[in-house]
TISE-709075 format. One line per field, with one value per residue (C-alpha): residue number from 1; residue in three letters; chain; x, y, z. Coordinates in Angstrom, 2 decimals. Each point is the difference from the previous one (the first is absolute). Layout:
# TISE-709075
k NUM;...
r ala;...
c A;...
x X;...
y Y;...
z Z;...
END
This chain:
# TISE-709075
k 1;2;3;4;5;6;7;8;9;10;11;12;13;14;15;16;17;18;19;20;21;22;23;24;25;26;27;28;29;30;31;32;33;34;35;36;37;38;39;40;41;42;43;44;45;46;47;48;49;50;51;52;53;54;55;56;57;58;59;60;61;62;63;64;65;66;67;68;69;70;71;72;73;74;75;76;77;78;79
r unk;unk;unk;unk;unk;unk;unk;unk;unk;unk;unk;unk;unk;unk;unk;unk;unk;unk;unk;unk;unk;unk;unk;unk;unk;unk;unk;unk;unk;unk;unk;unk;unk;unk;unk;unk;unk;unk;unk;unk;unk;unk;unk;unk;unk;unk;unk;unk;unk;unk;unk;unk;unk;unk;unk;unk;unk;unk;unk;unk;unk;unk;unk;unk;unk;unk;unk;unk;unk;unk;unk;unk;unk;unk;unk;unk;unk;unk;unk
c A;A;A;A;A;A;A;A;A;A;A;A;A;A;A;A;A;A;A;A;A;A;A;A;A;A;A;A;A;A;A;A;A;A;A;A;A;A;A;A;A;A;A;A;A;A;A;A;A;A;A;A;A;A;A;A;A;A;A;A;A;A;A;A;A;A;A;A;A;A;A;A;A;A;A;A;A;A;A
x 195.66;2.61;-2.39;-0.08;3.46;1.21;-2.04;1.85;3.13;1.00;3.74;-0.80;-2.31;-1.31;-0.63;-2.15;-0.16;-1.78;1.32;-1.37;0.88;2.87;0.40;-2.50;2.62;0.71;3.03;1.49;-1.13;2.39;2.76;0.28;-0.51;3.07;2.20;-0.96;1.24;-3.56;-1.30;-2.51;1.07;-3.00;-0.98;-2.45;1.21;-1.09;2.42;0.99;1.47;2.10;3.13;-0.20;0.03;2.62;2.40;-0.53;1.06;-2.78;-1.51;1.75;0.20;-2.36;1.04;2.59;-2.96;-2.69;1.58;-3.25;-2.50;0.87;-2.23;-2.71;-0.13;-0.83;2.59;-0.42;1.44;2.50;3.65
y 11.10;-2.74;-1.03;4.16;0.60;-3.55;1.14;3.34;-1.21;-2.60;0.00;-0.88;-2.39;0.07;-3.13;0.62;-2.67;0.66;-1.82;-0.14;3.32;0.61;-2.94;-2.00;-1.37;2.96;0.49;-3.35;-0.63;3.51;-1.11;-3.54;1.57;2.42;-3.06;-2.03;2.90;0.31;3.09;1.86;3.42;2.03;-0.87;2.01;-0.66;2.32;2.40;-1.92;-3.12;2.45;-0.60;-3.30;-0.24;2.85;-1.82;-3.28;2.50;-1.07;3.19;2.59;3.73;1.10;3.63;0.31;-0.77;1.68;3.77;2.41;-2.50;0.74;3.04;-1.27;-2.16;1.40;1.90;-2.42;-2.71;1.73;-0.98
z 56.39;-1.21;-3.09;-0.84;0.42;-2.04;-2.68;-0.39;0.52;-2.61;0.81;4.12;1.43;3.51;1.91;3.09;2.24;3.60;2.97;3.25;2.28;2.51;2.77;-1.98;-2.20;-2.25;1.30;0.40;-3.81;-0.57;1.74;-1.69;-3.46;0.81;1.15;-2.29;-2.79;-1.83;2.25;-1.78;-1.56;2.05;3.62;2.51;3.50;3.33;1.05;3.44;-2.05;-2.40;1.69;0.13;-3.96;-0.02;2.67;-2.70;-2.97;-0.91;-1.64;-2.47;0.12;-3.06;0.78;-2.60;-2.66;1.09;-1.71;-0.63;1.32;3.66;-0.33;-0.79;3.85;3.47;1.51;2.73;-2.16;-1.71;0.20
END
């Protein structure tokens, strides 16, 4: 998926790095890229540890951006 979308997009490149899951470092690798300033611009985390990164101010508030593309989600996810 990276190599498809880097090829479209000549102006962006996507880095995908996978890192161990939840409690099995994941997270702790996260959290030290955040405080250490070089947090990566995408992250998945699960839904329980979401206010952890949001009490850190760790994560910003895409809504503003999103404009026409927030009909194209789930209602479920919608802001």
């Amino acid at each position: 998926m990276v190599d498809a979308f880097n090829a479209l997009h000549t102006d962006v490149k996507v880095k995908f790095e996978q890192i161990p899951s939840g409690a099995a470092g994941g997270y702790t690798k996260m959290t030290n890229a955040i405080k250490a300033g070089n947090a990566p611009d995408v992250l998945n985390i699960e839904y329980p540890v979401l206010p952890d990164y949001v009490s850190q101010g760790s994560l910003a508030d895409l809504t503003p951006h999103v404009g026409e593309l927030k009909s194209k989600f789930p209602d479920q996810i919608r802001p």
